[in-house]
N, C-alpha and C positions, 0 to 999 in steps of 0.2 A: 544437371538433368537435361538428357538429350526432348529437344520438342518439333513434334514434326508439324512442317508447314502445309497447312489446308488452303481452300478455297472458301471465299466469304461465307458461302452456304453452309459449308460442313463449319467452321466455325461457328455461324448462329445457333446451328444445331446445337453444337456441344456446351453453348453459352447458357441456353434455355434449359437444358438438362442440369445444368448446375445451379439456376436460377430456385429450381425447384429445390434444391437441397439448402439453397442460400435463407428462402419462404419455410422451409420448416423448423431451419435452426433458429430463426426469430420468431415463429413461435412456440416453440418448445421455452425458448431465453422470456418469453412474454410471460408462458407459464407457472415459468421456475423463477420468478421475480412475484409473480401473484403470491404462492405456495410461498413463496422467502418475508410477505409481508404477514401472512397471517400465521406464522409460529407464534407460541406461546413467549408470555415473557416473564422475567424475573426482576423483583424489587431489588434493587439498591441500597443495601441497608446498613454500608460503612460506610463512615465522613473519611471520605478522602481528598488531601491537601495535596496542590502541585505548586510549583515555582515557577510566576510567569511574569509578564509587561505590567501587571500591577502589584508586586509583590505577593505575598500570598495567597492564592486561588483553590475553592469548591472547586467538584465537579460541577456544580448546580450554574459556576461563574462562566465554567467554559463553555455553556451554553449560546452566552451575548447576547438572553434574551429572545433566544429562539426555542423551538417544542422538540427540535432535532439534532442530533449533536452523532459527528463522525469524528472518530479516535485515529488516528494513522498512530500504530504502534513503529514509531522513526527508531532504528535500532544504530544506537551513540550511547555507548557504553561511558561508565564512567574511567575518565585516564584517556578516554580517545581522542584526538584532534582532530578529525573530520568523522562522517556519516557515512552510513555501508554506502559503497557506488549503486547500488541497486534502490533503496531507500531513496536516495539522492536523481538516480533518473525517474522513480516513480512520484517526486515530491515535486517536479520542476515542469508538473501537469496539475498542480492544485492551484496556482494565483488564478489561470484562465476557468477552471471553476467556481470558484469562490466570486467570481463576477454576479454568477449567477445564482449559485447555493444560497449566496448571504440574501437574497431574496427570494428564496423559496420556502423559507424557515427551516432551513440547515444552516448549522456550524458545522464547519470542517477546523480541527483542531491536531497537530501532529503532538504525540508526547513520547520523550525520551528520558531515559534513566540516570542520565547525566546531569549536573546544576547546571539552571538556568545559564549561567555565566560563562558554563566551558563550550556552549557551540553558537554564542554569538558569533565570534567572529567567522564561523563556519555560514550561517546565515547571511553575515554579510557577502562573502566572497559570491555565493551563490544567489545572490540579489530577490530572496524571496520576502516576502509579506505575507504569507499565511501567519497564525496564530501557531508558537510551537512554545511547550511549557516544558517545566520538569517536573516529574513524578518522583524525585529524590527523596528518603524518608517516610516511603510512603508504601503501603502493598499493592499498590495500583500495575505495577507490570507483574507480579507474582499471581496475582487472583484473575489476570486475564490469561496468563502463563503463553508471555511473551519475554520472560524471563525468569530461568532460575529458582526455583526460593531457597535460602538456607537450608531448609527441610530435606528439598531436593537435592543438594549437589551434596551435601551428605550424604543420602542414602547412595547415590550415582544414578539416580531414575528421574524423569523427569515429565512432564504431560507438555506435549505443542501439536498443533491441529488435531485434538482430540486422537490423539495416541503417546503412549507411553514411549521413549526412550532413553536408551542406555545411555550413562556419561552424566558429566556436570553441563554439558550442555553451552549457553549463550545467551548474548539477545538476539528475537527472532523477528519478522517484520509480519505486519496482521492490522486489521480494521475492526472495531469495536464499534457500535451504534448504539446510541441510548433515546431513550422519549421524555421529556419533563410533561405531566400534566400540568393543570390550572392550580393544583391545590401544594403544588412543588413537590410531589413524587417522583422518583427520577427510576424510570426500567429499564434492563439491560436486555436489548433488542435482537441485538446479530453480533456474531463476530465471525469473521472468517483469516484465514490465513495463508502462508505460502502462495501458492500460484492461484489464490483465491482472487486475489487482486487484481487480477491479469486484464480483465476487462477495463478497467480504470484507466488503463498506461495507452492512449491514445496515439504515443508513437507507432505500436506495437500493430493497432488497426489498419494507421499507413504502411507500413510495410508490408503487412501481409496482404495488401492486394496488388504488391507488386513480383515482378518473375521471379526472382531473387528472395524474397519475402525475409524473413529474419536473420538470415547468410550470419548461422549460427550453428559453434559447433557444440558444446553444453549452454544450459538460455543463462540467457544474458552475459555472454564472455563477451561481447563485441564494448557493453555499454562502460561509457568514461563519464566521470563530472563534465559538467558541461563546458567547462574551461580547459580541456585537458583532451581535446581529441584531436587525434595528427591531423594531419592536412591529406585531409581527402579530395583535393582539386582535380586529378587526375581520375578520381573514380576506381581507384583501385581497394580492394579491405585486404589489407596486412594488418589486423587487429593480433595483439599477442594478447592471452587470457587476462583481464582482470584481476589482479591477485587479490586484493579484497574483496571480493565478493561473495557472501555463505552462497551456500548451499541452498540454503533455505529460501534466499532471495528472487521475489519472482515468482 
């Protein structure tokens, strides 16, 4: 993108005029977070078992004692050896909230479809500490439809971010939000998906305020495991597309 060079003034100018558009997307984002907390919500009313650091785990456990609980629907299929790259750059921003979450009375909790035991070592490589369980054996990705259900890929139709489509489909990545009351009730709060999460990925913020901003040609082709990106010293992006990375991702 050709940019033409001003003088200070005509800069300030154009700076203030964007300021103004900067003041009303945060508060529209103020509004649409008010409106996102007062939907209606839905009881809880299957006992669902995951696979975690304590052997068999409630929803009610993933909590850890808090009134709030965030679900990062991590898409690691079962048979996989590592986690979508996109999953994987958006998870490698949760230890630096969780600083904070775990004293705000939020859980942040990733769950994936795979046993607990096939992406440890995934975990380790990527040296993360968040809480991540399996939902193995369980309807827990089907009824949030971040995955599949038998039903589904039989029929060849499937529901992800609230619409219907064609094919057997995948695992898909998405945020589920629940509330425990005092009398251990647990409601299903939020969920969103796809590019719902977008605000979450903090890299994403950095970049886009700079000239170059996500120097992306489909989103997210550029992003690697964190262990795995060339050697950008020179400052050049020869990024060749990510081949696992859905669709969906992002």
């Amino acid at each position: 993108m050709e940019h033409r060079i001003v003088s200070r003034e005509e800069w300030l100018a154009a700076r203030k005029a964007h300021l103004a558009n900067e003041k009303e997307l945060t508060r529209r984002r103020d509004a649409l977070s008010a409106e996102r907390r007062a939907l209606p919500w839905v009881r809880i009313e299957k006992d669902y078992t995951f696979e975690g650091w304590d052997g068999e785990l409630s929803l009610a456990d993933l909590f850890a004692g808090k009134s709030q609980l965030i679900v990062y629907h991590f898409m690691f299929a079962p048979g996989a050896s590592e986690g979508c790259p996109s999953c994987s750059f958006l998870a490698d921003h949760f230890d630096g909230a969780n600083r904070h979450l775990k004293h705000h009375d939020v859980s942040l909790v990733a769950v994936s479809r795979a046993p607990y035991v096939a992406f440890q070592p995934f975990r380790r490589r990527m040296g993360w500490d968040f809480a991540w369980v399996s939902s193995a054996g369980s309807d827990f990705n089907y009824d949030f439809h971040v995955s599949p259900s038998p039903a589904e890929k039989a029929a060849g139709r499937y529901e992800y971010n609230y619409e219907m489509h064609d094919g057997e489909g995948g695992e898909m990545p998405g945020f589920s939000v629940f509330y425990r009351d005092e009398a251990g009730g647990i409601f299903h709060t939020y969920s969103t998906y796809a590019r719902g999460g977008d605000l979450l990925i903090g890299t994403h913020n950095f970049l886009d305020m700079t000239p170059k901003g996500r120097n992306e040609g489909t989103i997210m082709d550029w992003v690697r495991y964190h262990d795995r990106y060339e050697d950008m010293s020179k400052g050049a992006a020869s990024f060749q597309p990510a081949l696992a990375v859905s669709s969906y991702c992002g």
